[in-house]
N, C-alpha and C positions, 0 to 999 in steps of 0.2 A: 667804528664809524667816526669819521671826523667830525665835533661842535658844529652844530649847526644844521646839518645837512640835512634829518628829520622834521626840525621845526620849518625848513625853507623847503621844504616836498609837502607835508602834511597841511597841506591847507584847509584838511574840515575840520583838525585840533581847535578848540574853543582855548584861546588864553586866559578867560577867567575862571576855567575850569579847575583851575590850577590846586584848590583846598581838598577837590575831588581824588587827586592826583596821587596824596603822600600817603607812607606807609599805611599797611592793613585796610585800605580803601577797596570798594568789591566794586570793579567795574559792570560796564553797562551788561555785561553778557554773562552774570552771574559767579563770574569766578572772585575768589579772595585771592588777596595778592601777600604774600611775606617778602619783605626786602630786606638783606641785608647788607651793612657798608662793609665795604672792604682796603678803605683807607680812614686814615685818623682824620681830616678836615669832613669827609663824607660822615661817619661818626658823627661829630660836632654839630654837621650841620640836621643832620639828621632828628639830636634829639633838641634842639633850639628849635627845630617847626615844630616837632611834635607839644614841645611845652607852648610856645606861641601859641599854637590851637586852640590848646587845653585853658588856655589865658583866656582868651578871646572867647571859647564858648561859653564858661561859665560867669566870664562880666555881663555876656545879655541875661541872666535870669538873676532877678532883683531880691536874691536869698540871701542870709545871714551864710547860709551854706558854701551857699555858691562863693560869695565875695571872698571867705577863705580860701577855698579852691585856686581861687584867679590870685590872690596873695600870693600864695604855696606855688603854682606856677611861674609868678614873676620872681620868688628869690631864687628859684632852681637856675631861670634864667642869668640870673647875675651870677649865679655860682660860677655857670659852664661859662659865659663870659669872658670870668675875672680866671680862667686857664688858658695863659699862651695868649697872643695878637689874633682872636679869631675875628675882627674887623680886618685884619689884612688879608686872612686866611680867604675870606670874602668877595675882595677886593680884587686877589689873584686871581680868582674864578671867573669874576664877572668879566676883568681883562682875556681871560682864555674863550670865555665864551662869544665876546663880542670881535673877537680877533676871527673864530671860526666861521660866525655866521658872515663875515665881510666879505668872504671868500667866496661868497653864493651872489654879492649883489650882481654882477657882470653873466650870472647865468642866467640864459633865455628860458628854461625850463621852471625857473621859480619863481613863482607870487612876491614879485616887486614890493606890491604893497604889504600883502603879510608878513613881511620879511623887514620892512623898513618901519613896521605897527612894533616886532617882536626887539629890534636892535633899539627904536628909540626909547623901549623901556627899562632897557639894560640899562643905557646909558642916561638913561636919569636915576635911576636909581645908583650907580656909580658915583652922580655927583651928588647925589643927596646922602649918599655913607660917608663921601671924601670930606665936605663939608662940615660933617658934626666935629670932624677932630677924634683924639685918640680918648680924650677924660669925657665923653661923651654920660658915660653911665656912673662919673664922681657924683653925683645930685642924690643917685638913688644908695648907692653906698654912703653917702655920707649921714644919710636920714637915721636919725635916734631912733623913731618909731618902727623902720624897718629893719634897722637893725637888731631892736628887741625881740621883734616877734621871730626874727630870723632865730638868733640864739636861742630863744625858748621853743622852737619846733624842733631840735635837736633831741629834747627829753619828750619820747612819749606822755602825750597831752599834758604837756607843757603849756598850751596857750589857754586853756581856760581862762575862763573869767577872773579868777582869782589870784592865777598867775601875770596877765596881763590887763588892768583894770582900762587902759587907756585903750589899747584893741579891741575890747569890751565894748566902752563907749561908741570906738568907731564905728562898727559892725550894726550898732543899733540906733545910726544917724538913718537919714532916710537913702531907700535904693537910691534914688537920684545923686544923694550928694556921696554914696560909695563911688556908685558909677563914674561920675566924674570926674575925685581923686585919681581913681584907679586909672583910667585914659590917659588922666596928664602924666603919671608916673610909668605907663606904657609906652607913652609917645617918645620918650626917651631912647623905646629900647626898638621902634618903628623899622628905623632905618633896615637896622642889622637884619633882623628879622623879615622882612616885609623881602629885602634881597637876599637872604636865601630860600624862601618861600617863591619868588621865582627862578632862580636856579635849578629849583630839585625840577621845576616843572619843565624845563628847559634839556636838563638832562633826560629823562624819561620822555619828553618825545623825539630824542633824539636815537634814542634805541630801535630796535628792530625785536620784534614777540617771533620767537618760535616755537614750535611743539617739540619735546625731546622726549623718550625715555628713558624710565630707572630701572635696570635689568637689577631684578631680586631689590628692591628698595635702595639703591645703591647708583650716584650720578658725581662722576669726576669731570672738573673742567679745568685742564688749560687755558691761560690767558697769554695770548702775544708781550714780550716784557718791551718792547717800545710801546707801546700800547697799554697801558695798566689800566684795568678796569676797574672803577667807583663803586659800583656800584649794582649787585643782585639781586633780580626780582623773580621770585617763582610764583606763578598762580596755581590756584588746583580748583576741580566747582567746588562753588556752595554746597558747603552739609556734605563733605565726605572726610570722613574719621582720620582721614591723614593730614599730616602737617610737618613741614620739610625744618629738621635740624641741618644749619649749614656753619663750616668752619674751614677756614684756609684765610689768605690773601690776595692782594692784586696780582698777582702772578699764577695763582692756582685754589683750588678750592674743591671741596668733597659735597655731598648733600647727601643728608641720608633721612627717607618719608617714614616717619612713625606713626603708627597708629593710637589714638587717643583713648584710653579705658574711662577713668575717672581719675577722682583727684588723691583716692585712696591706694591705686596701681600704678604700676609706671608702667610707661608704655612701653609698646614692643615695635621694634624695627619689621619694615613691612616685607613681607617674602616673596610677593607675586611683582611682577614687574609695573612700573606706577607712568603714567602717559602725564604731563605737566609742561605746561608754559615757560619756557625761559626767556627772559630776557635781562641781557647785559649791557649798562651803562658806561659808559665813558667818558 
């Protein structure tokens, strides 16, 4: 399917739905969803939401616990980051996606306005990545204090109190004055973030769900090679013992549904034929 064409048909899709959206998320109608990327920027962008999230949820709860967690999320982010131009990597995307959906404005059959609600926020968010510049994330790399606590969470509990006296301190300032630090040293990382968190959601409604099955646990897909596909999402319901191991790339790809014992067994590949939701991104 060509960028665009789902979000300019789908006009009961909610755009702020979009945190609902990303991986291991259980839609409204009970099913879990497993995505896998199937290109290197898809990757990238994939686990920068995932940490983003992970940031963001645990800065609302005003714990010693927590505040680490959202630390530990932000250096991960500056890791993946500080691998390769993934501000351009970004950048290309959000060019490909706003080039796609332009191609819908002149159609009589699509929501004008939701269609012109979904491109104006692409392209603000375009100029608000373009704008920071490429050292955008030098402030938080250059910080002594994160960078200790970075190097010392390399050695299992390494960050203790007594390893880090000054982290210590931090952590036992009041929630308020964490919370706060924490935001200014996230706003940094906003932009990047904030536009691929609507990307993924952009891509994902631009797919189409269908039902497929897996003769004997077992589901091969070809991919069109002008056509390379992003992006794999298998759902199954809630609360069934299966759960799809998937490997291949944009061009082709296996899935195979295992059923789950414990953490003591390994699983066994399933024998009976398994009925599951596919949907492929692009």
């Amino acid at each position: 399917m060509p960028p665009g064409k789902g979000v300019a048909q789908n006009v009961e899709m909610n755009q702020t739905a979009a945190p609902e959206s990303r991986a291991q998320a259980r839609t409204a109608d009970s099913w879990v969803v497993y995505e896998q990327p199937l290109t290197e920027r898809m990757r990238t962008f994939l686990r920068l939401d995932f940490l983003y999230s992970q940031a963001l949820y645990h800065n609302e709860t005003p714990t010693v616990w927590s505040s680490r967690a959202a630390v530990s999320s932000l250096l991960e982010i500056l890791a993946i980051s500080a691998r390769g131009d993934v501000r351009t990597e970004v950048l290309k995307e959000l060019e490909r996606q706003i080039h796609g959906l332009n191609v819908y404005q002149s159609n009589p059959s699509v929501d004008s306005g939701r269609l012109r609600a979904v491109l104006s926020n692409l392209m603000r968010l375009r100029s608000d990545l373009t704008n920071i510049g490429g050292m955008y994330m030098q402030p938080l790399r250059d910080s002594e204090f994160l960078n200790a606590v970075k190097h010392r969470s390399a050695i299992p509990g390494g960050t203790c109190e007594f390893d880090l006296p000054d982290y210590f301190h931090w952590l036992n300032r009041s929630g308020d004055a964490r919370t706060q630090d924490f935001n200014e040293w996230l706003s940094l990382a906003r932009p990047l973030c904030d536009s691929i968190a609507e990307l993924l959601w952009v891509i994902r409604a631009n797919a189409k769900q269908k039902r497929e099955a897996a003769q004997g646990g077992v589901y091969h897909i070809n991919f069109e090679r002008e056509n390379p596909c992003q992006l794999l999402r298998i759902a199954l319901p809630e609360g069934s013992p299966l759960y799809p191991e998937i490997s291949g790339s944009h061009y082709r790809c296996s899935v195979r549904f295992l059923t789950w014992r414990d953490v003591f067994n390994r699983p066994a590949q399933a024998q009976e034929d398994v009925s599951f939701l596919l949907t492929c991104c692009y």
